[in-house]
C-alpha positions in Angstrom: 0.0 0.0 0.0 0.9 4.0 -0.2 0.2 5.5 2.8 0.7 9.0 2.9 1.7 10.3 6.6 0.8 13.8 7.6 2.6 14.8 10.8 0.8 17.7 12.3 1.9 20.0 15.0 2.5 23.3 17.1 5.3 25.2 17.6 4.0 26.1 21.6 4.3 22.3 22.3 7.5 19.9 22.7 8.5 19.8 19.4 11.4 17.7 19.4 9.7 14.8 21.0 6.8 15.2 18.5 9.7 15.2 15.9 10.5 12.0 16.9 7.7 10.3 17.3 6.5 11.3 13.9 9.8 9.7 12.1 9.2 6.7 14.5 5.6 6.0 13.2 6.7 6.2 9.5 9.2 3.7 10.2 6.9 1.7 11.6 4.8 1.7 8.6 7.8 0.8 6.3 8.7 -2.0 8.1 5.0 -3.4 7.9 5.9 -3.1 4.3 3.9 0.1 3.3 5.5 2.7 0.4 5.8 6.0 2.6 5.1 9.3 1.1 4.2 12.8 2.2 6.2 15.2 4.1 9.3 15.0 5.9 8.7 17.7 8.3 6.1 18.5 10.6 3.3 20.7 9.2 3.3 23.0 11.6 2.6 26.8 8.8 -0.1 27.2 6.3 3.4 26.9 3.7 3.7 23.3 5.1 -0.2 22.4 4.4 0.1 23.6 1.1 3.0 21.3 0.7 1.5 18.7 2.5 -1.8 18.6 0.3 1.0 17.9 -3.0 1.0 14.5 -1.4 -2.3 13.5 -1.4 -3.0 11.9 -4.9 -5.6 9.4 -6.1 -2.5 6.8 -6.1 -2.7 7.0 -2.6 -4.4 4.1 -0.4 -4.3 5.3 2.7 -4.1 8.9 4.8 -2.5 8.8 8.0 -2.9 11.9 10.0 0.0 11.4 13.0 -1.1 13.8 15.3 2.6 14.4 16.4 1.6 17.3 18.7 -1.7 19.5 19.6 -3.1 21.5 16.7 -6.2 23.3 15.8 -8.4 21.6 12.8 -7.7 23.7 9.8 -4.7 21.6 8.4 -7.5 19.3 8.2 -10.4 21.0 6.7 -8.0 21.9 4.1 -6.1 18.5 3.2 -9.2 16.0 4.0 -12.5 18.0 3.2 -13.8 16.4 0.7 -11.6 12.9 0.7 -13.0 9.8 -0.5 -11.9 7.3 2.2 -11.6 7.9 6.2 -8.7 9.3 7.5 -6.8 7.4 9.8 -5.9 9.9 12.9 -2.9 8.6 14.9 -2.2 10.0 18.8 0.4 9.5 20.9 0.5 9.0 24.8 1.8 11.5 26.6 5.4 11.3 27.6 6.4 14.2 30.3 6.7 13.3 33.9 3.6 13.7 36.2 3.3 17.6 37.4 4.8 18.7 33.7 3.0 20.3 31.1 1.3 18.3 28.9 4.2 17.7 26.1 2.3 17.1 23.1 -1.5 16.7 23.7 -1.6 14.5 20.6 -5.2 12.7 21.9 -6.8 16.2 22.0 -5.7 17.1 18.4 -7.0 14.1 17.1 -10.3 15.0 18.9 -10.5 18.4 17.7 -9.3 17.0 13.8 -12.3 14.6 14.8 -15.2 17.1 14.9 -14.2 19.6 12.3 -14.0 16.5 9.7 -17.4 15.3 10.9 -19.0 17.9 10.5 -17.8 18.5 7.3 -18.6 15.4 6.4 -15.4 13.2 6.2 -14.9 9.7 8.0 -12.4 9.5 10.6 -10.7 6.1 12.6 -8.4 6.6 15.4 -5.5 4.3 16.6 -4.5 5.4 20.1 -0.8 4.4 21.0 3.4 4.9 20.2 4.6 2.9 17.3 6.5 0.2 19.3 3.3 -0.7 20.6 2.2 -4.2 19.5 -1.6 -3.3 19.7 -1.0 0.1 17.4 1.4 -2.6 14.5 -1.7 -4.3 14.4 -3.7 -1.6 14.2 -1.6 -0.7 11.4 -1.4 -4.0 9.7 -5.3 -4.5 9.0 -4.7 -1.1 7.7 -2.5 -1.9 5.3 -4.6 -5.2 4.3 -7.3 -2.9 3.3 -9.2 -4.0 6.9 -9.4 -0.8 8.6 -12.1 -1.7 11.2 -15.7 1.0 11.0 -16.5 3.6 13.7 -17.2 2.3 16.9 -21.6 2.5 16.9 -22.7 4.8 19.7 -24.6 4.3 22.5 -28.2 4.7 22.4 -30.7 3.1 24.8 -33.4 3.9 27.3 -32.4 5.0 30.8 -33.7 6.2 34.2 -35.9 9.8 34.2 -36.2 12.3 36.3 -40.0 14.3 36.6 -40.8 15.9 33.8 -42.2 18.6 35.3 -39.5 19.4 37.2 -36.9 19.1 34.6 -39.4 21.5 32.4 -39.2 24.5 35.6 -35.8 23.9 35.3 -35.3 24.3 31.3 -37.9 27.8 32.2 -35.2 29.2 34.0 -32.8 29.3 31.2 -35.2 31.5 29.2 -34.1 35.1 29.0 -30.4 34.1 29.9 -27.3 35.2 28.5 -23.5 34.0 27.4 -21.2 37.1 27.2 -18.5 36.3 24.6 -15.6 37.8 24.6 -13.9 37.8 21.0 -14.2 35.4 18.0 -13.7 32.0 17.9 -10.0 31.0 18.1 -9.2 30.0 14.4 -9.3 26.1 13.4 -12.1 25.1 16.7 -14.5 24.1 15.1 -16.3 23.2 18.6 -16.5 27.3 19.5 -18.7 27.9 16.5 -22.2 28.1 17.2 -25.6 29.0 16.1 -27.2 31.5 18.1 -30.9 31.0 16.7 -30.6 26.9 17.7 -29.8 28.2 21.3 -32.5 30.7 21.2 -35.2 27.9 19.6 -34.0 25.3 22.3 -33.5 27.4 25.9 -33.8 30.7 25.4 -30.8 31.9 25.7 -29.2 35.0 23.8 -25.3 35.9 23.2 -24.0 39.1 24.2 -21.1 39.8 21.9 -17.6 41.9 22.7 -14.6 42.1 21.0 -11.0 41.9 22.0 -10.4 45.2 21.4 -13.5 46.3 23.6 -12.2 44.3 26.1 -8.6 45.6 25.9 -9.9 49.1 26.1 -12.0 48.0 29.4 -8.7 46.5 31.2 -7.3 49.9 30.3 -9.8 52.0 31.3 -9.9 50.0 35.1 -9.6 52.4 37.5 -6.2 52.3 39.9 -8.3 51.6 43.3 -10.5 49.0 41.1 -7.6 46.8 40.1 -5.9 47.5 43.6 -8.8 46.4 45.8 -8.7 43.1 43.4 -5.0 42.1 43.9 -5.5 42.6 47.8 -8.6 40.8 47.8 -7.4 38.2 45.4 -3.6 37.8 46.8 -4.9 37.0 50.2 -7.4 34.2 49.0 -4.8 32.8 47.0 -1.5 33.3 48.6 0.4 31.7 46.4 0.2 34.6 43.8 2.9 36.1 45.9 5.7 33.8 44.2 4.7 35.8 41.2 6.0 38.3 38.4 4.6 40.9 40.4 3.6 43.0 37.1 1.3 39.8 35.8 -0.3 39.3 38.6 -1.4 43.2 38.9 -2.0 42.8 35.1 -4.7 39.8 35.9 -6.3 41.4 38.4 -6.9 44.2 36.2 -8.3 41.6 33.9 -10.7 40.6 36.6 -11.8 43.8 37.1 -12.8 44.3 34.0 -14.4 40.9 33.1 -16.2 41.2 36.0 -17.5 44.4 35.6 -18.7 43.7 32.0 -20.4 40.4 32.9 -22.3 42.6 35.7 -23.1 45.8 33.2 -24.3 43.3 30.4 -25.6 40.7 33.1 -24.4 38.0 31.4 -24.9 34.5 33.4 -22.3 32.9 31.6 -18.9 34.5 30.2 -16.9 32.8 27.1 -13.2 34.4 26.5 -10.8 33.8 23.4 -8.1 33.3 25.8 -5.4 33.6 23.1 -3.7 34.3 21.4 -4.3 38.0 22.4 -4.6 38.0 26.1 -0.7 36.6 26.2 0.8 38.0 23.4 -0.5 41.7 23.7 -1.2 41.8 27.2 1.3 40.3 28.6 -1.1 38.1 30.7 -3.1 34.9 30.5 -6.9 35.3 31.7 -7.1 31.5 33.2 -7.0 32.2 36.8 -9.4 35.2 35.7 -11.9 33.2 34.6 -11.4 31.2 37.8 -11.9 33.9 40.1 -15.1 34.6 38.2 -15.8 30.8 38.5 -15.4 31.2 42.2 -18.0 33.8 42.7 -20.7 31.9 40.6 -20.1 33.4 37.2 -19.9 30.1 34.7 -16.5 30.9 32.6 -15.5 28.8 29.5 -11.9 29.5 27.4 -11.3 29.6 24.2 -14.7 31.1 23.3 -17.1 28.1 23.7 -20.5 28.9 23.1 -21.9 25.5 23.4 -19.5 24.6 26.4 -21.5 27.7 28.2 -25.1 26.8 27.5 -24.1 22.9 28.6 -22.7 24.5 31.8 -26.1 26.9 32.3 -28.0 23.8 32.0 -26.1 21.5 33.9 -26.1 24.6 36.3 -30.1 24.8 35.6 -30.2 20.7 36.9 -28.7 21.4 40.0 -25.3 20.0 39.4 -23.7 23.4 40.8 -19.8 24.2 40.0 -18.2 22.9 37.1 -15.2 22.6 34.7 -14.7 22.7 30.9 -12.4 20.2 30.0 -9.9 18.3 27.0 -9.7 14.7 27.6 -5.9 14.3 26.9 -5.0 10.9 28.0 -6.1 6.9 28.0 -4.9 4.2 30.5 -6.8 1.4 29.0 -5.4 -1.3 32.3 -7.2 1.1 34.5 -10.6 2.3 32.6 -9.1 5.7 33.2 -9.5 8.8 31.1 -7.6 12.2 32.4 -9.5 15.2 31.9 -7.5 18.4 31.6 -7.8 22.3 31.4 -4.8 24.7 31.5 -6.1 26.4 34.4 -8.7 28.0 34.9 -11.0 26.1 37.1 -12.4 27.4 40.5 -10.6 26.7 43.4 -13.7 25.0 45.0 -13.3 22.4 42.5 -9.7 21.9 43.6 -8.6 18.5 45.5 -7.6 21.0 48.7 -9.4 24.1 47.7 -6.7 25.6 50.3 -3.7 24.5 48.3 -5.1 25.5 44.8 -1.6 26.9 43.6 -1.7 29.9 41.4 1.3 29.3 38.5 2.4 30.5 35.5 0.6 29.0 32.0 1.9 25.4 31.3 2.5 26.9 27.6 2.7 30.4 27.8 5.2 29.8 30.9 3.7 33.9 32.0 0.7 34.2 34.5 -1.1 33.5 36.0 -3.1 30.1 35.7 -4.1 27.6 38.1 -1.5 24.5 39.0 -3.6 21.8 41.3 -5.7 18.6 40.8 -9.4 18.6 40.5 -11.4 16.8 43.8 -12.1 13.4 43.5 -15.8 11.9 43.9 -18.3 10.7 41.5 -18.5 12.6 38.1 -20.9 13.6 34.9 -19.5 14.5 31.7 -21.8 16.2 29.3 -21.6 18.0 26.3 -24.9 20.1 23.7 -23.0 19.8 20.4 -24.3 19.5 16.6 -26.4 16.7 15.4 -24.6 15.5 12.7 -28.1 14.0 11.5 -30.2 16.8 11.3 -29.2 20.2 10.1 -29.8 23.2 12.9 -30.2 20.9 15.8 -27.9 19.8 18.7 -27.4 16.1 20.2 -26.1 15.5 24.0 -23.0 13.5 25.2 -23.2 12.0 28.5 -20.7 10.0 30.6 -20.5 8.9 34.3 -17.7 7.6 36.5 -15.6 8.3 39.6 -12.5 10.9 40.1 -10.1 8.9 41.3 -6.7 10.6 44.0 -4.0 11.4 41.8 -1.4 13.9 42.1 -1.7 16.4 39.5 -0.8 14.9 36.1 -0.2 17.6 33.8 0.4 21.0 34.8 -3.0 23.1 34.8 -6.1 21.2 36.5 -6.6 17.6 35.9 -9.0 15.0 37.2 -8.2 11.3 36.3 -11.8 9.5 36.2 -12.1 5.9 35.9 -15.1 5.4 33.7 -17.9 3.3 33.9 -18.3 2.3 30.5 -15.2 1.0 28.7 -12.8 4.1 28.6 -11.0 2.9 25.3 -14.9 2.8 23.5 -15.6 6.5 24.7 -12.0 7.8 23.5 -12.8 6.2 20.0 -16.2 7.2 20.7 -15.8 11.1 21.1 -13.1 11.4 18.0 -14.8 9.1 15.5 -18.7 10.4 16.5 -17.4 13.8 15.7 -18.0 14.8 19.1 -16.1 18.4 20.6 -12.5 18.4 22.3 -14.7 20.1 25.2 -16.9 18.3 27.7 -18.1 19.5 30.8 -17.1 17.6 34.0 -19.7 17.9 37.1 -19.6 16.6 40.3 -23.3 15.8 41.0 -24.8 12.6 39.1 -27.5 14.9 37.1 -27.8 12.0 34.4 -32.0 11.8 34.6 -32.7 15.6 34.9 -30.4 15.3 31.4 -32.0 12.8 30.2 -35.3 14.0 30.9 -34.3 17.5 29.6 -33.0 16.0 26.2 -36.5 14.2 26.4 -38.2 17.6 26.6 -36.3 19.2 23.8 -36.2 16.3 21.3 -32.3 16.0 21.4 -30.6 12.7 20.5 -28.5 11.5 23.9 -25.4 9.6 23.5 -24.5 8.0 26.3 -22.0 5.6 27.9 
């Protein structure tokens, strides 16, 4: 067979190691005797898609997508929009030592890749593992015999209720309500697009639009005694901030000020920030333990602009399932039925294992402040997630999973919770990238699974469940 291998990455991730576990999965290929073509480099520029795309002929048999690091989908909606077989997305286990950043978050690339080709149409496999992984060769092999095994079928099936009526009272409350967004959506997530009327038609609920310069202008603007009272009030509930840059940490209370103070003018129940690029490369600051803080006094906050991650969280919120966390799933052990769940730091210190040691850091990437650094408490656990039926144009399907939060120190650096699962975690994994599903779900820590149900019930949206 030719199998053309795409190795896609990020500069902001480790890129050497990506490096090398890209040239290690094309010689894995070669030695199950496939013809290897396509780039030598990782396609990390729009120049190296372009180049890429040369390599993707009708004399090709296969399209391997090695997620070597972390990237946002539009290397794929250009090279595979519109391809005539699945493409076969590749990710990697994580290698870093626990408390480190995450070195390549190769499964959560492959998720995001997932989605955007999805809904675009495309098929998509996934083989989970490094190449001198016996399970991945044979992976590999059945691929290369022209046996690459169909998506995973997702889980349907009838399950417990809640009252109807009081699930309905609940959805009422929702009517009316608001998600502030703060900029556009970050290019290449697919997941932060949304469509404002399906949210409207469904819960009632509006958008209340900013931009990043609005918001710029705001942090500006924050009066001296404003963004003073903050730091005071904010450095001695977390005393950690302390061991600082002093100048970030007055710069993200200034950035609390004013995200605060727009949420409250616009009264917005819900705030959704494009944390980047912007906020570190022209302010000098990241807004994670920002949106925290905000988290802390009630205010639902979701990065990277996630429309659909807020309304899940207002209804979740709606349900009674109180404080939660938007989060990547970013790693697989298969021994233990254990996904990790991950966020770079921005979750609310009442969510934290010891919500008196939830250490304020610098950004895992970004390596500026200020961003949380502390493991999520352990207990039992909801994952859910409103995203796009892929079935029916302008309507929404729900994700739901269950399981427990397990005592772990803090995997990867930013807030992680490691959940063994109660449905076969391997299934889910292949589940979320090959359903299409979003890089984002929302964990909760109160088992709301019938109000969903019954909610999903209510508004005639498909539940996927495991």
């Amino acid at each position: 067979m030719r199998v053309a291998v795409i190795p896609t990455a990020r500069p902001t991730f480790v890129v050497d190691v990506a490096r090398a576990r890209a040239d290690a999965a094309r010689d894995a290929l070669r030695t199950l005797g496939a013809d290897v073509v396509g780039p030598e480099e990782l396609v990390m520029t729009p120049e190296d898609v372009e180049n890429a795309a040369t390599h993707l002929g009708a004399e090709v048999d296969l399209v391997v997508n090695v997620c070597a690091s972390f990237s946002d989908a539009s290397p794929a909606l250009r090279l595979y929009t519109g391809l005539d077989r699945p493409v076969l997305l590749w990710a990697f286990r994580e290698p870093g030592p626990v408390g480190d950043r995450l070195w390549l978050n190769s499964m959560c690339g492959a998720n995001l890749f997932g989605h955007a080709l999805r809904r675009a149409g495309a098929e998509v496999r996934l083989v989970y593992g490094d190449p001198d992984e016996p399970e991945v060769r044979q992976v590999l092999a059945r691929a290369l015999r022209d046996e690459l095994a169909p998506a995973p079928a997702l889980p349907t099936g009838r399950r417990e209720r809640a009252d109807a009526r009081a699930v309905r009272a609940a959805l009422d409350t929702l009517r009316g309500r608001s998600i502030g967004t703060v900029g556009d959506a970050p290019p290449g997530f697919t997941p932060s697009e949304y469509d404002p009327e399906v949210l409207d038609r469904l819960f009632g609920l509006r958008v209340e639009p900013i931009t990043i310069e609005e918001t710029f202008d705001r942090v500006r603007d924050v009066p001296a005694d404003h963004s003073r009272g903050e730091l005071e009030d904010v450095t001695a509930a977390r005393p950690s901030l302390a061991d600082l840059d002093p100048e970030e940490v007055r710069r993200h209370a200034a950035v609390t000020t004013a995200l605060r103070d727009h949420a409250s003018e616009r009264a917005v129940d819900a705030l959704a920030v494009r944390c980047w690029p912007e906020f570190p490369t022209r302010l000098g600051v990241c807004p994670c333990s920002s949106l925290s803080r905000l988290a802390d006094e009630g205010l639902p906050t979701q990065c990277e602009r996630d429309v659909y991650g807020a309304a899940t969280m207002l209804l979740l919120d709606a349900l009674g399932a109180g404080t939660t966390y938007l989060v990547d799933t970013v790693d697989l052990d298969a021994p233990q039925n254990i996904v990790r769940l991950w966020h770079c730091g921005s979750a609310a210190t009442a969510l934290a294992a010891d919500p008196d040691d939830a250490t304020q850091f610098v950004h895992c990437n970004r390596k500026i402040g200020v961003a949380g650094n502390f493991p999520l408490k352990t207990g039992r656990v909801v994952m859910a997630r409103l995203t796009e039926d892929l079935s029916r144009r302008g309507g929404l399907r729900l994700l739901v999973a269950s399981g427990e939060s397990v005592p772990a120190p803090n995997r990867f650096q930013g807030n992680t919770a490691a959940v063994r699962l109660d449905a076969d975690a391997t299934d889910f994994v292949h589940g979320l990238v090959t359903g299409g599903f979003p890089h984002h779900t929302v964990l909760a820590w109160a088992d709301v699974r019938p109000q969903l149900r019954t909610a999903a019930d209510l508004l005639d949206i498909p539940v996927i469940e495991w």
